[in-house]
C-alpha positions in Angstrom: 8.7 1.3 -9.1 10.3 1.1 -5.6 7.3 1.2 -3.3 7.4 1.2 0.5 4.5 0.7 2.4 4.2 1.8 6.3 1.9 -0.4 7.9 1.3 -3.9 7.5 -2.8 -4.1 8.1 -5.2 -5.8 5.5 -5.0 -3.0 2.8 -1.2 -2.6 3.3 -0.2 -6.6 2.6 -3.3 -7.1 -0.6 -1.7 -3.8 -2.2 1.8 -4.8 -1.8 1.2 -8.5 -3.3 -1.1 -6.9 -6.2 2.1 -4.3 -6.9 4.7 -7.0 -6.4 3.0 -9.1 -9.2 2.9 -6.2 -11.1 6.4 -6.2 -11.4 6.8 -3.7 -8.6 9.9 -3.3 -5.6 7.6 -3.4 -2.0 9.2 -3.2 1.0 7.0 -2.8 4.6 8.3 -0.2 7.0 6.8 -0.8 10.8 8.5 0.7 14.1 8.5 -3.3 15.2 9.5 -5.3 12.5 9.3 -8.3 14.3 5.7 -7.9 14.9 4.8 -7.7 11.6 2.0 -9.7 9.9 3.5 -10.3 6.8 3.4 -13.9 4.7 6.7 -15.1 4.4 8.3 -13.9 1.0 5.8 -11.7 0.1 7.9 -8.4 0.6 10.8 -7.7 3.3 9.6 -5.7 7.2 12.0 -3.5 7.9 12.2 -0.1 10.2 10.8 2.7 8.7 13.6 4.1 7.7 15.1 1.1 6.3 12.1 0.6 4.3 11.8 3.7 2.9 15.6 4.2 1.8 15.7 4.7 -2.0 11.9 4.3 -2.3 10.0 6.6 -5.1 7.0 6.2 -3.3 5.7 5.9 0.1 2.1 4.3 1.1 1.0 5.5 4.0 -1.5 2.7 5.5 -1.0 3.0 9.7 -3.3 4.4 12.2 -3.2 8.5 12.1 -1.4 8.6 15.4 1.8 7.1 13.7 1.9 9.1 10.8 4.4 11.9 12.4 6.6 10.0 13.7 6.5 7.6 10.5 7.4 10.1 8.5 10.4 11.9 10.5 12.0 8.4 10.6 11.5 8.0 6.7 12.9 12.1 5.7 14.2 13.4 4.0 11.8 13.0 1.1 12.2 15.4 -1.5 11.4 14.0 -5.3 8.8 11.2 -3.1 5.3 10.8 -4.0 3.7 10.1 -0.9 -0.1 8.4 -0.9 -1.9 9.4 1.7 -4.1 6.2 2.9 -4.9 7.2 6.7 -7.7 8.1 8.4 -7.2 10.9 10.3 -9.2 9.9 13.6 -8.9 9.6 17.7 -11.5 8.2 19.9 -13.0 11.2 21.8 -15.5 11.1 24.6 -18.4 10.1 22.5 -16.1 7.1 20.4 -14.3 7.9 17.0 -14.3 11.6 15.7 -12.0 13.5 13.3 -8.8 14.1 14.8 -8.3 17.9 13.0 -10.4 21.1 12.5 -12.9 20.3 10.0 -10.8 23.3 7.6 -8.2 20.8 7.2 -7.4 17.2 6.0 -4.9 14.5 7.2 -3.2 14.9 3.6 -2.5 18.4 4.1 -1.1 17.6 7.5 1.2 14.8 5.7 2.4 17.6 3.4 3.3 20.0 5.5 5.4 17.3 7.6 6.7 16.3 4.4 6.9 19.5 2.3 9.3 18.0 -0.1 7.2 15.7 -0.8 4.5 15.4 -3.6 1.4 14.1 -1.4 -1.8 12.7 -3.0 -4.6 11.6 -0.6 -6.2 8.0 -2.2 -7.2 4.5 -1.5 -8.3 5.4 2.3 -12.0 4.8 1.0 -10.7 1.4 -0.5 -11.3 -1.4 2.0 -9.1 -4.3 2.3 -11.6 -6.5 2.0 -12.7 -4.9 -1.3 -9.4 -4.7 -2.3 -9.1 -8.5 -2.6 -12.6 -9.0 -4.4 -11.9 -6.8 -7.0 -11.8 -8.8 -10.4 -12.9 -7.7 -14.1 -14.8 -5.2 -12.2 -12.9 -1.6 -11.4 -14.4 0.4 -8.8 -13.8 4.2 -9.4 -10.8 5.4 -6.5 -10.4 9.2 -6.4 -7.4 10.8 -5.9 -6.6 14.1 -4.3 -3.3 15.8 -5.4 -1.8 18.4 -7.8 -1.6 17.7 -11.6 1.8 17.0 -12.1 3.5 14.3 -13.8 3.6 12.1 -10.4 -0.2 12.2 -10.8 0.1 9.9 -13.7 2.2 7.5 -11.2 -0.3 7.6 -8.8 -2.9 6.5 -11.6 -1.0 3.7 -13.0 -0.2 2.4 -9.4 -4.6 2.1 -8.5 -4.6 0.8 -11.6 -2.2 -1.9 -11.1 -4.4 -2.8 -7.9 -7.0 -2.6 -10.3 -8.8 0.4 -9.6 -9.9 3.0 -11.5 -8.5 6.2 -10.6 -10.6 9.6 -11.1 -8.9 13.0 -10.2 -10.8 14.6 -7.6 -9.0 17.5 -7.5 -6.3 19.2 -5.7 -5.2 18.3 -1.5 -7.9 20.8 -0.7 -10.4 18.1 -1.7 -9.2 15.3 0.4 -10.9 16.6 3.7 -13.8 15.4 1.7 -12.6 12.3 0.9 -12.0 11.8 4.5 -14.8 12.7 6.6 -17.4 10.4 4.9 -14.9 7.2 6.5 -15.9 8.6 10.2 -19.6 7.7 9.3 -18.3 4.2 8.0 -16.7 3.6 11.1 -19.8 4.6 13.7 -22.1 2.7 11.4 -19.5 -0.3 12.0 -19.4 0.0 15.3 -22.9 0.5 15.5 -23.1 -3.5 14.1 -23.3 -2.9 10.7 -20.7 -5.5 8.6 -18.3 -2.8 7.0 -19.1 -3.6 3.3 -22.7 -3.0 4.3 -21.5 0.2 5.9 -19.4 1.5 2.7 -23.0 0.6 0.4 -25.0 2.7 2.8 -22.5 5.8 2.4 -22.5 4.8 -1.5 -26.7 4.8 -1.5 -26.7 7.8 0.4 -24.3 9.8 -2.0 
């Protein structure tokens, strides 16, 4: 599969080195290239639309305030499965808060940028960190999207990260998949180490 990822943070680079292994073709898209944190011969940095050029699917793994822009430089996208990883936040007067109306998700925003595009909101509640201590162990990653034969490409993909991926439902779900990482984030900020934080949300559901 020809995979480009935008972003180059901790989840981006531990899921392109667990999809290149796999046998996958990963290419990082950043608007500075030159900037980019990548190890050496892991995967090419390249502008976004550079990355993105003949890629089936597009990871989207940079801060919320990117995404548009991201996106416009990557179009047209029709026949690309896009996988929604952001978090759609801004720092408001009181520190980090959702950055859309509580009726609506960042995945449904991606789609309607992209509405050629077959968008599935997942991994955004899958931690770098926990990312690279998964072993024999496969913790459940839900996916937000239609059921259509790209949903089945989404799957394999988690599960070549080694996740295991449960349909959630359709895009409609994802604001609910989203919201819950706003709570992670204060309790972070608040001191808490952030796989304490994700055990406390896990406890609490």
């Amino acid at each position: 599969m020809d995979i480009a990822i935008l972003g180059a943070g901790h989840l981006a680079r531990l899921a392109g080195a667990r999809w290149l292994r796999a046998g996958h073709t990963v290419r990082f898209g950043l608007a500075d290239p030159a900037s980019a944190d990548v190890p050496a011969g892991e995967a090419p940095a390249l502008p976004f639309a550079a990355a993105a050029a003949g890629a089936r699917v597009l990871l989207l793994a940079l801060p919320w305030w990117d995404v548009e822009g991201a996106l416009s430089a990557c179009a047209p996208h029709g026949g690309r499965i896009i996988i929604d990883a952001t978090h759609p936040l801004r720092i408001g007067a009181a520190g980090p808060e959702l950055a859309l109306d509580a009726a609506t998700s960042g995945a449904e925003v991606v789609q309607a940028l992209a509405p050629d595009a077959v968008v599935f909101k997942s991994l955004n509640a899958l931690s770098g960190p926990a990312l690279g201590r998964i072993s024999h162990l496969r913790p459940v990653v839900p996916v937000a999207g239609p059921e259509t034969p790209e949903l089945e490409t989404v799957r394999m993909l988690i599960m070549d990260l080694g996740g295991d991926p449960r349909h959630a439902g359709d895009l409609s779900v994802a604001a609910l998949l989203e919201a819950p990482m706003l709570v992670r984030l204060r309790l972070v900020l608040a001191g808490q180490p952030p796989e304490e934080a994700a055990r406390t949300l896990a406890t609490a559901a």
